[in-house]
TORKOL-4160 file (C-alpha; in steps of 0.2 Angstrom, whole numbers, padded with zeros to 4 digits, m for minus):
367
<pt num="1" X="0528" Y="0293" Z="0492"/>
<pt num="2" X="0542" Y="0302" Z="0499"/>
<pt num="3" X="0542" Y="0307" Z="0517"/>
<pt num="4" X="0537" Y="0326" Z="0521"/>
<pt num="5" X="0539" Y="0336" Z="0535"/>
<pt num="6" X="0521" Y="0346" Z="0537"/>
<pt num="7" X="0529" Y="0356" Z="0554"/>
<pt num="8" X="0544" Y="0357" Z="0561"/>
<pt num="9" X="0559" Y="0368" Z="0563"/>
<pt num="10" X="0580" Y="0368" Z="0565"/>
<pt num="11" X="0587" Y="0372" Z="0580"/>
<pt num="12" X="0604" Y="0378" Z="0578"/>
<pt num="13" X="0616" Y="0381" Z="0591"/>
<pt num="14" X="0632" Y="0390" Z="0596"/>
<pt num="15" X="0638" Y="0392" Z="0614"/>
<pt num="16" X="0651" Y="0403" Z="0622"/>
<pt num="17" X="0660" Y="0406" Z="0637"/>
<pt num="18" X="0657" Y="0423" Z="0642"/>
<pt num="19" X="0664" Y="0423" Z="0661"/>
<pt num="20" X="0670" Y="0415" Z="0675"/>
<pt num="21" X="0650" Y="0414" Z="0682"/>
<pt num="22" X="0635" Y="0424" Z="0678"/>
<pt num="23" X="0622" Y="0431" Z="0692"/>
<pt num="24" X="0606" Y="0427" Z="0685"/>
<pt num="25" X="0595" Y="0434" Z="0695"/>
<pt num="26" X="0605" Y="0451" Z="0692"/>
<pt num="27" X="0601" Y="0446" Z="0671"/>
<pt num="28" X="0583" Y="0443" Z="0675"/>
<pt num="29" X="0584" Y="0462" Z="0684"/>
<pt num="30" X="0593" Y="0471" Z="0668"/>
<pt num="31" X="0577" Y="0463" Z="0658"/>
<pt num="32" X="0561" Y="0471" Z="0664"/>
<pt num="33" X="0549" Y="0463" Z="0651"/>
<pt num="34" X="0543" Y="0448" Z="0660"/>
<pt num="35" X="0539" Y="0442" Z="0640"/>
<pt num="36" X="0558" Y="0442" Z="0633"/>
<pt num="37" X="0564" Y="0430" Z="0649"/>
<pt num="38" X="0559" Y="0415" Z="0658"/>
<pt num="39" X="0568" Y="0402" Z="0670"/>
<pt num="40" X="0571" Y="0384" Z="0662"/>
<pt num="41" X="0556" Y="0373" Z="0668"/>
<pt num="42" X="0554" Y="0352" Z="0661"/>
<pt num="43" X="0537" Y="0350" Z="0654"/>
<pt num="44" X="0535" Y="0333" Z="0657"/>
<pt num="45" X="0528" Y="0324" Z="0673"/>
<pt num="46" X="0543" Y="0313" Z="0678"/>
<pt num="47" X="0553" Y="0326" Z="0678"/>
<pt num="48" X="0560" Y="0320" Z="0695"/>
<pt num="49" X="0571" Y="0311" Z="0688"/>
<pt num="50" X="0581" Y="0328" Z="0683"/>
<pt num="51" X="0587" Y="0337" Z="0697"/>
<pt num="52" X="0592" Y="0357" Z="0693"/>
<pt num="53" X="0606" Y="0368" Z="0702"/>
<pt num="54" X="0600" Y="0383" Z="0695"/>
<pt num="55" X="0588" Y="0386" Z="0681"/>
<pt num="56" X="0598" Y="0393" Z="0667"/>
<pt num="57" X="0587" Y="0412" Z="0661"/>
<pt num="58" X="0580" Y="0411" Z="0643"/>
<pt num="59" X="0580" Y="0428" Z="0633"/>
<pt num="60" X="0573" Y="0433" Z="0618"/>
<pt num="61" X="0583" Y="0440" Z="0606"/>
<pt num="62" X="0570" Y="0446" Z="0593"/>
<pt num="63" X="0569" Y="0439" Z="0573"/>
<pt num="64" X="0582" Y="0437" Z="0560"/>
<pt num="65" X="0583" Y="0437" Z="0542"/>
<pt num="66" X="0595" Y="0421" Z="0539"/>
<pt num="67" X="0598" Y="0415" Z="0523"/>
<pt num="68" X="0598" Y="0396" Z="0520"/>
<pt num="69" X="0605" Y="0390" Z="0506"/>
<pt num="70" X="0595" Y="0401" Z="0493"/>
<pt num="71" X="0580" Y="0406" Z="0501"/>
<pt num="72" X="0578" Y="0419" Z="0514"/>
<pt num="73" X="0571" Y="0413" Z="0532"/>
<pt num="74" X="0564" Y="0424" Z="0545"/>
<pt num="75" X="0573" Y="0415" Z="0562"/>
<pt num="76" X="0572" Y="0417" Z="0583"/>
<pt num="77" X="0585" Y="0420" Z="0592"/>
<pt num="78" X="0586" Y="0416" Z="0609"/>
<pt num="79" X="0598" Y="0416" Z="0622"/>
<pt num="80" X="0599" Y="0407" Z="0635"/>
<pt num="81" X="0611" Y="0410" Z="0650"/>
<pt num="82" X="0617" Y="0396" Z="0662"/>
<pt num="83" X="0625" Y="0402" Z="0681"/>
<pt num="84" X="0642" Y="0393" Z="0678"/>
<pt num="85" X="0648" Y="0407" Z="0664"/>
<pt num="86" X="0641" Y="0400" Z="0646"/>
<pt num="87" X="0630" Y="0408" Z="0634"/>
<pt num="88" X="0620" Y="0398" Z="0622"/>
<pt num="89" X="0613" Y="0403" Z="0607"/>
<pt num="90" X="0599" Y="0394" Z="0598"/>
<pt num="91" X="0594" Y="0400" Z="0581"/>
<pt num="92" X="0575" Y="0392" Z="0576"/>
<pt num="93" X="0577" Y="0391" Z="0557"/>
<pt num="94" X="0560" Y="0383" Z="0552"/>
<pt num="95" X="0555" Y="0371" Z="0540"/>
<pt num="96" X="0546" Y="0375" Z="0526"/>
<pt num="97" X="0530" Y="0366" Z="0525"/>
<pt num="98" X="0532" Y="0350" Z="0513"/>
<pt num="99" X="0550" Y="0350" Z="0512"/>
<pt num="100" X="0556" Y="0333" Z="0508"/>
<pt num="101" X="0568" Y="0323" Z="0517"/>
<pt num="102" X="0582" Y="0323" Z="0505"/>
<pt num="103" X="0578" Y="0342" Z="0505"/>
<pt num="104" X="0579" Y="0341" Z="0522"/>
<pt num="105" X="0594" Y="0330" Z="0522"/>
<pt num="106" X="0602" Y="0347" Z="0511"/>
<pt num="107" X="0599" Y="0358" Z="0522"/>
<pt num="108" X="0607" Y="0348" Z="0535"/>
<pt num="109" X="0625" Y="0348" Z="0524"/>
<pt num="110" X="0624" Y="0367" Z="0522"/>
<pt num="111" X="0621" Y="0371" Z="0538"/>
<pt num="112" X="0636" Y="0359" Z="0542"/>
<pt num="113" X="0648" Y="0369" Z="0529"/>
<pt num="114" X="0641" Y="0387" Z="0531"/>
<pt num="115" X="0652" Y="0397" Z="0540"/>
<pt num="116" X="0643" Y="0414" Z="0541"/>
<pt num="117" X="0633" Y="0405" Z="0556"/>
<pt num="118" X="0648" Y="0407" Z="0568"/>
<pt num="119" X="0652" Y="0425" Z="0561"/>
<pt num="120" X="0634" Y="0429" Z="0565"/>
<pt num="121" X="0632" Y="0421" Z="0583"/>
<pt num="122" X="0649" Y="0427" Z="0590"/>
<pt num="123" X="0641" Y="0445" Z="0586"/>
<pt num="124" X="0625" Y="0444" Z="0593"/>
<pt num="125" X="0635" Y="0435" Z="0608"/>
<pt num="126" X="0648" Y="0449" Z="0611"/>
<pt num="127" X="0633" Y="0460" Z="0612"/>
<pt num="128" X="0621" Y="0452" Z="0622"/>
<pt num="129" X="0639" Y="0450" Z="0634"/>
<pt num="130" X="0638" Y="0470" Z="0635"/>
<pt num="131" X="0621" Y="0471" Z="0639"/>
<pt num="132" X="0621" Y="0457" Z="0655"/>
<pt num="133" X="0640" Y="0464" Z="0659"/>
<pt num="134" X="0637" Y="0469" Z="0676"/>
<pt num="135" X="0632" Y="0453" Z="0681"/>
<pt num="136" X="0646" Y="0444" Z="0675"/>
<pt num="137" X="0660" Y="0447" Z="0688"/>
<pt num="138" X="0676" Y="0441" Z="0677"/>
<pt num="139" X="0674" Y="0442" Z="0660"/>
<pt num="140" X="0681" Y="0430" Z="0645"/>
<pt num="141" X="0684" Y="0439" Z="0627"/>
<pt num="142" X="0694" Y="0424" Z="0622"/>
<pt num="143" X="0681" Y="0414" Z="0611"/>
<pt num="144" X="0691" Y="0403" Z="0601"/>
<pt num="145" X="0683" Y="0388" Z="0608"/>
<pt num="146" X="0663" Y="0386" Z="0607"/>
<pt num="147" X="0653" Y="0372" Z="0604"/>
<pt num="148" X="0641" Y="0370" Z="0590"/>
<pt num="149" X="0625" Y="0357" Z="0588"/>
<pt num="150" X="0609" Y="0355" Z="0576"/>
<pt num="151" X="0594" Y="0349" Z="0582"/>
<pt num="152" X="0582" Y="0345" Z="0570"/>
<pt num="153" X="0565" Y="0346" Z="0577"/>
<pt num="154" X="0549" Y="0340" Z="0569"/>
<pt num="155" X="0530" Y="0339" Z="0576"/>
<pt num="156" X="0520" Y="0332" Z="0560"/>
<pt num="157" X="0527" Y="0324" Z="0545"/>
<pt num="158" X="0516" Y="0319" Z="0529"/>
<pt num="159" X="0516" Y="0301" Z="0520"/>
<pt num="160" X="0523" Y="0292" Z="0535"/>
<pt num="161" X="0520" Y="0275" Z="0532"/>
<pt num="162" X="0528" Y="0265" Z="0546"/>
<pt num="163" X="0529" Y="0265" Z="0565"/>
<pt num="164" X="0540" Y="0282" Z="0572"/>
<pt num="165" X="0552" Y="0268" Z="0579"/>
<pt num="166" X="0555" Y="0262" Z="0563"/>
<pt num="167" X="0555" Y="0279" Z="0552"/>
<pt num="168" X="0574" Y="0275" Z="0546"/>
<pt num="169" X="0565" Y="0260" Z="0538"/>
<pt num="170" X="0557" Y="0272" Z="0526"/>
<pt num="171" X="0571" Y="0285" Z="0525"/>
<pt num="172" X="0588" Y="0289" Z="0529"/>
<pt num="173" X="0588" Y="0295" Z="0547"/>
<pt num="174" X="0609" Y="0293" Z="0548"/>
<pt num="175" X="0612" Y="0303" Z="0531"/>
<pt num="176" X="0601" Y="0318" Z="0542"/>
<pt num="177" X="0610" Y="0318" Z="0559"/>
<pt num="178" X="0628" Y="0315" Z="0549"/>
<pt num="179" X="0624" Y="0330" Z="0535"/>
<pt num="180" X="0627" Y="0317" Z="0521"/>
<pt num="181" X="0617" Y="0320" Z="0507"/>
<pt num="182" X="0628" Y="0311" Z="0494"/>
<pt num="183" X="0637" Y="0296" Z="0499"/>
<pt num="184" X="0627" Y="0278" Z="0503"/>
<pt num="185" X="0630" Y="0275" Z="0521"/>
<pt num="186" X="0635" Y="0258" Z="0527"/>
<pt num="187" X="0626" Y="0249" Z="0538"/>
<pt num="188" X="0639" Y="0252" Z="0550"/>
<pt num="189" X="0638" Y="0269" Z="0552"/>
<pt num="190" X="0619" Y="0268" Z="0549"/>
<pt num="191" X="0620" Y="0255" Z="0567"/>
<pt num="192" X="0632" Y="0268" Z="0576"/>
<pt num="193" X="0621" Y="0283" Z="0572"/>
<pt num="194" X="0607" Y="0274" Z="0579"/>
<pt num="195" X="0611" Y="0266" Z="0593"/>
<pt num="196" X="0605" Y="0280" Z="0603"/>
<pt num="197" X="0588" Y="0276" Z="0599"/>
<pt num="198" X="0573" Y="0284" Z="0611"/>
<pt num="199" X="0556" Y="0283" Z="0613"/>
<pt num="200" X="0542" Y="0289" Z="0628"/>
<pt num="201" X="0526" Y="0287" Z="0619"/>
<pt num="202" X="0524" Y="0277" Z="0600"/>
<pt num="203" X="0522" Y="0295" Z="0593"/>
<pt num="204" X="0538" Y="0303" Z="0598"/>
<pt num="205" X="0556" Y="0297" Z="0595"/>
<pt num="206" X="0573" Y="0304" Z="0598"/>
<pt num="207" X="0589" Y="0300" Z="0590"/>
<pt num="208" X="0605" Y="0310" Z="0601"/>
<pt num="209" X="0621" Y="0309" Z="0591"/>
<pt num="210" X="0638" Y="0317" Z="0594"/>
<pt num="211" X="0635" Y="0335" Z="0584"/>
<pt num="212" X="0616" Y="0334" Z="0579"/>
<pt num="213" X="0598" Y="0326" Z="0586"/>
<pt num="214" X="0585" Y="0321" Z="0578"/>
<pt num="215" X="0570" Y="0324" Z="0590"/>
<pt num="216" X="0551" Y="0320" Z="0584"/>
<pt num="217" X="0540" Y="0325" Z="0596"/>
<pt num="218" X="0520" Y="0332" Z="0591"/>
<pt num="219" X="0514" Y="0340" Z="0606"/>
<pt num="220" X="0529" Y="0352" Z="0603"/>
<pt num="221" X="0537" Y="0351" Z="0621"/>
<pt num="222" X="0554" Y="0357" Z="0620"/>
<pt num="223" X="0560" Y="0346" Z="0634"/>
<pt num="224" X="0572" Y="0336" Z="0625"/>
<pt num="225" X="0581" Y="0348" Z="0617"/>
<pt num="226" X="0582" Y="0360" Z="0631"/>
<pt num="227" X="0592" Y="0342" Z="0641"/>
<pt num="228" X="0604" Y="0341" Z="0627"/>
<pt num="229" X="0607" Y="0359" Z="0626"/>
<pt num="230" X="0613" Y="0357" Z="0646"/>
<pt num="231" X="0624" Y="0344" Z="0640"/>
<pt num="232" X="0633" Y="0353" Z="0627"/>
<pt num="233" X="0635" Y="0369" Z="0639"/>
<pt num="234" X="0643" Y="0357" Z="0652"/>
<pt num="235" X="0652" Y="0350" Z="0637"/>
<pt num="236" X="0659" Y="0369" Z="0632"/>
<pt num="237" X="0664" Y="0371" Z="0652"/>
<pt num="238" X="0674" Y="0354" Z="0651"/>
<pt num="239" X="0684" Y="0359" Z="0638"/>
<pt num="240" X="0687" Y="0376" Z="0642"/>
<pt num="241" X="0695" Y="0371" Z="0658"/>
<pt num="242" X="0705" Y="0357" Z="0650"/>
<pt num="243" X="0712" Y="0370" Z="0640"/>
<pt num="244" X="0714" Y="0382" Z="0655"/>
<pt num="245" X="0723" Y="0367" Z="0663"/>
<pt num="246" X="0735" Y="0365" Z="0649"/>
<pt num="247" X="0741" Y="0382" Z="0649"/>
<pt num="248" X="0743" Y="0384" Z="0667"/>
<pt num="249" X="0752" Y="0368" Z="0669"/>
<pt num="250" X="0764" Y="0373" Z="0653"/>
<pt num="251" X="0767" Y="0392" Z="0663"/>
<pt num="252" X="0772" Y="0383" Z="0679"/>
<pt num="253" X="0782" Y="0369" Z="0671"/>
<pt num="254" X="0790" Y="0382" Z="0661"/>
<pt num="255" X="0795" Y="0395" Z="0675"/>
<pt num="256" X="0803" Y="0382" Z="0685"/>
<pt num="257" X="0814" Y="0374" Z="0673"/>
<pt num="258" X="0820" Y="0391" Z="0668"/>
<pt num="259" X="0821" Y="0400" Z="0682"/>
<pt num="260" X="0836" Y="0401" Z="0693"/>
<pt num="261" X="0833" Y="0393" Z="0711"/>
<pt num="262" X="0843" Y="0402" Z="0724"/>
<pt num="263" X="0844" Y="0405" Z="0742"/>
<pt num="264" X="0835" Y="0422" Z="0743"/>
<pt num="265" X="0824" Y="0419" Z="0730"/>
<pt num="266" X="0806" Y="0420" Z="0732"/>
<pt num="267" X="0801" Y="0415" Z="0713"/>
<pt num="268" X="0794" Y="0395" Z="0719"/>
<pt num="269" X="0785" Y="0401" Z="0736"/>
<pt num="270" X="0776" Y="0413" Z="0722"/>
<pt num="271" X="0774" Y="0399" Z="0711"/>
<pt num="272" X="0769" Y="0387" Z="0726"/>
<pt num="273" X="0754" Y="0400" Z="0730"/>
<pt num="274" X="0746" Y="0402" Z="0712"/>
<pt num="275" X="0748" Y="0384" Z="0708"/>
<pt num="276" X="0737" Y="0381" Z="0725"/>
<pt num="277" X="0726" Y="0396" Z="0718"/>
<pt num="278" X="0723" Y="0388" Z="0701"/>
<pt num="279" X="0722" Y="0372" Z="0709"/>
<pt num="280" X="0707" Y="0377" Z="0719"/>
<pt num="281" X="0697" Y="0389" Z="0710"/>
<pt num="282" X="0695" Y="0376" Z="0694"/>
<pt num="283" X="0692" Y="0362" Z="0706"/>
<pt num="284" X="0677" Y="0373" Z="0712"/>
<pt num="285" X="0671" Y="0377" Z="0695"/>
<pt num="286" X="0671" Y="0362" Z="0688"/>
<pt num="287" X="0663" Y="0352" Z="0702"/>
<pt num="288" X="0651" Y="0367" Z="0701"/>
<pt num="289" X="0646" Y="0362" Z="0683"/>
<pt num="290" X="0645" Y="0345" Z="0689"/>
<pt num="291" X="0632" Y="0347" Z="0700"/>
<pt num="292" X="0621" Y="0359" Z="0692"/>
<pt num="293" X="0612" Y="0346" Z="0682"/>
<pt num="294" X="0609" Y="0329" Z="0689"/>
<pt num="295" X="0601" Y="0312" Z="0686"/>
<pt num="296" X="0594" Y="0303" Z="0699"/>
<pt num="297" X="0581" Y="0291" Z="0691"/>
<pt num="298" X="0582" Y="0279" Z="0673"/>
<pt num="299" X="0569" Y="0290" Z="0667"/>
<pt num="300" X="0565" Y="0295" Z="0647"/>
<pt num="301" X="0573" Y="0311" Z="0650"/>
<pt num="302" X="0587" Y="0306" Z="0660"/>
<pt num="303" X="0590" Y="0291" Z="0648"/>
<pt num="304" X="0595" Y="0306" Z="0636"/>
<pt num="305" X="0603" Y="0316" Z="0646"/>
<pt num="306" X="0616" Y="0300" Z="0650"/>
<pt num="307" X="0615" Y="0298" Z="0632"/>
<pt num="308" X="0621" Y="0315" Z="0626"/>
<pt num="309" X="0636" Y="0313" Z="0640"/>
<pt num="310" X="0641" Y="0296" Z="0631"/>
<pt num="311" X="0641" Y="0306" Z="0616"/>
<pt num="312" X="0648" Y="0319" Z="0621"/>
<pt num="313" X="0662" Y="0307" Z="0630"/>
<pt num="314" X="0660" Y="0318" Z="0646"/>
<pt num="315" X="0670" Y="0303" Z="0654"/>
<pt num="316" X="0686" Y="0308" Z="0644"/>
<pt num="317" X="0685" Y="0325" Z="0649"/>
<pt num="318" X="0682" Y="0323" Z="0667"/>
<pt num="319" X="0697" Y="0311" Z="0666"/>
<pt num="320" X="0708" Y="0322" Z="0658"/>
<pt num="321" X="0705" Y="0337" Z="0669"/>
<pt num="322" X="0705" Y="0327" Z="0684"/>
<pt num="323" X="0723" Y="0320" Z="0679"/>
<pt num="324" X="0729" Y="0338" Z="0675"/>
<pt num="325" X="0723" Y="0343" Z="0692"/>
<pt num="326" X="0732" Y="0330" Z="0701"/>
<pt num="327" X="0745" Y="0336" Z="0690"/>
<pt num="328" X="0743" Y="0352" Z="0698"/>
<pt num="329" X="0744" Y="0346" Z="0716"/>
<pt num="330" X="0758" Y="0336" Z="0712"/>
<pt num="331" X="0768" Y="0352" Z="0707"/>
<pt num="332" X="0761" Y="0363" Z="0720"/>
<pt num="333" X="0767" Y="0350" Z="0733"/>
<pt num="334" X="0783" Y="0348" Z="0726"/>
<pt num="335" X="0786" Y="0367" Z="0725"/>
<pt num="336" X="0779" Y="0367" Z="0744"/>
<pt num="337" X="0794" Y="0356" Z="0746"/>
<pt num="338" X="0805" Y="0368" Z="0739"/>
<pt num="339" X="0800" Y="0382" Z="0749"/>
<pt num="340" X="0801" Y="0373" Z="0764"/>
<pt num="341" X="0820" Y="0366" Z="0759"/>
<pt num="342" X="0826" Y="0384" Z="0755"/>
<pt num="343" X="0819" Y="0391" Z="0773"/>
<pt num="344" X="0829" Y="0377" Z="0783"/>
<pt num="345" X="0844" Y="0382" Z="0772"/>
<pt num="346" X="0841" Y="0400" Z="0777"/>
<pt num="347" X="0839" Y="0395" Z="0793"/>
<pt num="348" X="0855" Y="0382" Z="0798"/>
<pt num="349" X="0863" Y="0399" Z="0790"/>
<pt num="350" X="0858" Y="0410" Z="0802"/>
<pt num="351" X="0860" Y="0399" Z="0817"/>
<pt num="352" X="0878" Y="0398" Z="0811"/>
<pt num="353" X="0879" Y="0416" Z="0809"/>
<pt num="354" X="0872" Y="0419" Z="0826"/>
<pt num="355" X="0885" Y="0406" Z="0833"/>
<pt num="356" X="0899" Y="0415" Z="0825"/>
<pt num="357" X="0894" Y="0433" Z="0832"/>
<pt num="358" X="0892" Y="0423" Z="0849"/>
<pt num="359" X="0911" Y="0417" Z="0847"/>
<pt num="360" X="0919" Y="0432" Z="0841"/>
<pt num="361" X="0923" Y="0440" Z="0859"/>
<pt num="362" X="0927" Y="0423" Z="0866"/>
<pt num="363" X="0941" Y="0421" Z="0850"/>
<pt num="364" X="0944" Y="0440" Z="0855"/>
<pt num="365" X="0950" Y="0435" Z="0874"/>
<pt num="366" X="0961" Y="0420" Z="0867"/>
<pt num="367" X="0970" Y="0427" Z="0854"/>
């Protein structure tokens, strides 16, 4: 008999940057109904191994009708707000009692393709910005980049015949987390899907891939998503100040090619000052996402967090922002230079101007 999922629910999500940093204890203020907000807290006992900067606010956002594929789903929304200036969104689409697997496995492919998702959530983003604005200090409108994730969370299934460690014996877990309801899967992709394979107990089990989860877990603890979701919010910062990066290196390299160096000129001692600004201030930020989630055990739950990053590839992004930065110095220290050179210039000049005033009644009395 074919697998069924008896309770469950898809967690869809879509997170923005909304501001340079966010006061949360100002958002907790501008929501006086201790029931629509709480701080981020780990269920689980070896939560040690997890150590938390600042606990992200969680809002709710109300109910939702979504529709998904043809049928019309009632979903929460819920926001969750994290100090270093993202805003993730997390519609729970759930899942209808019985659906099937290769239903399941459908729905996963629509919610791939579907579109309206993003028109939706960068709505109810812009305004639930405008309702936390005064505690956002600088804000971003600019939301070309976001990141998106699916989690598909399941707490019973029906006619589960093998161990949980071994549910992709019994049905397609790779065809689920890659949204491929159609093609046959190779057993390479099937073993690259996988590989990040965890379990705490023999009743739960988490797969983490690179846009989507799988996370089966019957007590209904919503510890393991709430670690990816950190994850993907630092993902979202990493890129957004890669991006930044570029720009600000492609202005400076620009400006110095084409302007004109001269004496009197004071366009590279400007330049020189906002490449040390920039330099600075993204340095900060991003050490400041750095350190607001840390591992500091080989724990279940920091096992997954680790995994997520792998995913993720956090180590390519924190190498390529931490090249562009040295980038950075590098200009801002070769423009230094250039300050420096053009104030000696201006100051052999005015020694020899001095000089020649000091000779002119000398030259007087000769001639």
């Amino acid at each position: 008999m074919e697998i069924k999922v008896k309770k469950g629910k898809i967690l869809v999500y879509r997170v923005f940057d909304v501001g340079s940093e966010i006061d949360l204890e100002k958002v907790e203020g501008l929501f006086e109904d201790k029931k629509l907000k709480e701080r981020f807290k780990l269920d689980r006992k070896h939560n040690m191994s997890l150590i938390i900067s600042k606990s992200p606010v969680s809002v709710q956002l109300g109910s939702i009708d979504f529709k998904v594929m043809d049928s019309l789903q009632t979903c929460e929304l819920i926001a969750k707000v994290w100090h270093f200036g993202t805003v993730s969104l997390c519609f729970q689409i759930p899942i209808n009692e019985g659906t099937s697997w290769s239903q399941l496995i459908k729905v996963a492919s629509w919610i791939e393709k579907e579109t309206d998702i993003d028109e939706i959530a960068k709505v109810k983003a812009r305004e639930f910005q405008a309702d936390i604005r005064n505690a956002i200090p600088v804000t971003n409108n600019d939301w070309s980049l976001y990141e998106d994730y699916v989690t598909y969370f399941i707490q019973e299934f029906q006619n589960l015949e093998v161990p949980l460690i071994d549910l992709n014996h019994q049905v397609d877990v790779a065809a689920l987390i890659i949204a491929e309801p159609k093609e046959n899967l190779s057993d390479m992709i099937k073993k690259n899907t996988l590989e990040n394979k965890y379990q705490y107990s023999k009743e739960d089990l988490v797969v983490v891939d690179w846009n989507s989860a799988l996370v089966v877990e019957p007590s209904g603890s919503m510890d393991v998503p709430l670690v990816i979701e950190f994850a993907l919010n630092q993902l979202l910062e990493m890129r957004y100040y890669d991006d930044i990066l570029d720009e600000k290196l492609n202005n400076l390299y620009n400006n110095v090619v084409g302007g004109k160096k001269g004496i009197f000129s004071k366009q590279y001692a400007k330049f020189a000052e906002e490449a040390g600004q920039i330099y600075i201030e993204i340095s900060e930020i991003v050490e400041n996402v750095e350190n607001s989630f840390k591992v500091v055990g080989d724990f279940y739950l920091a096992q997954i967090f680790r995994a997520s990053s792998k995913r993720f590839r956090f180590d390519d992004w924190e190498k390529s922002i931490n090249e562009k930065l040295g980038n950075l110095a590098e200009v801002s220290k070769l423009l230094h230079s250039e300050v420096n050179e053009s104030r000696n210039q201006m100051m052999e000049i005015t020694i020899i101007l001095l000089i020649a005033i000091e000779l002119i009644p000398f030259l007087k009395n000769i001639f």
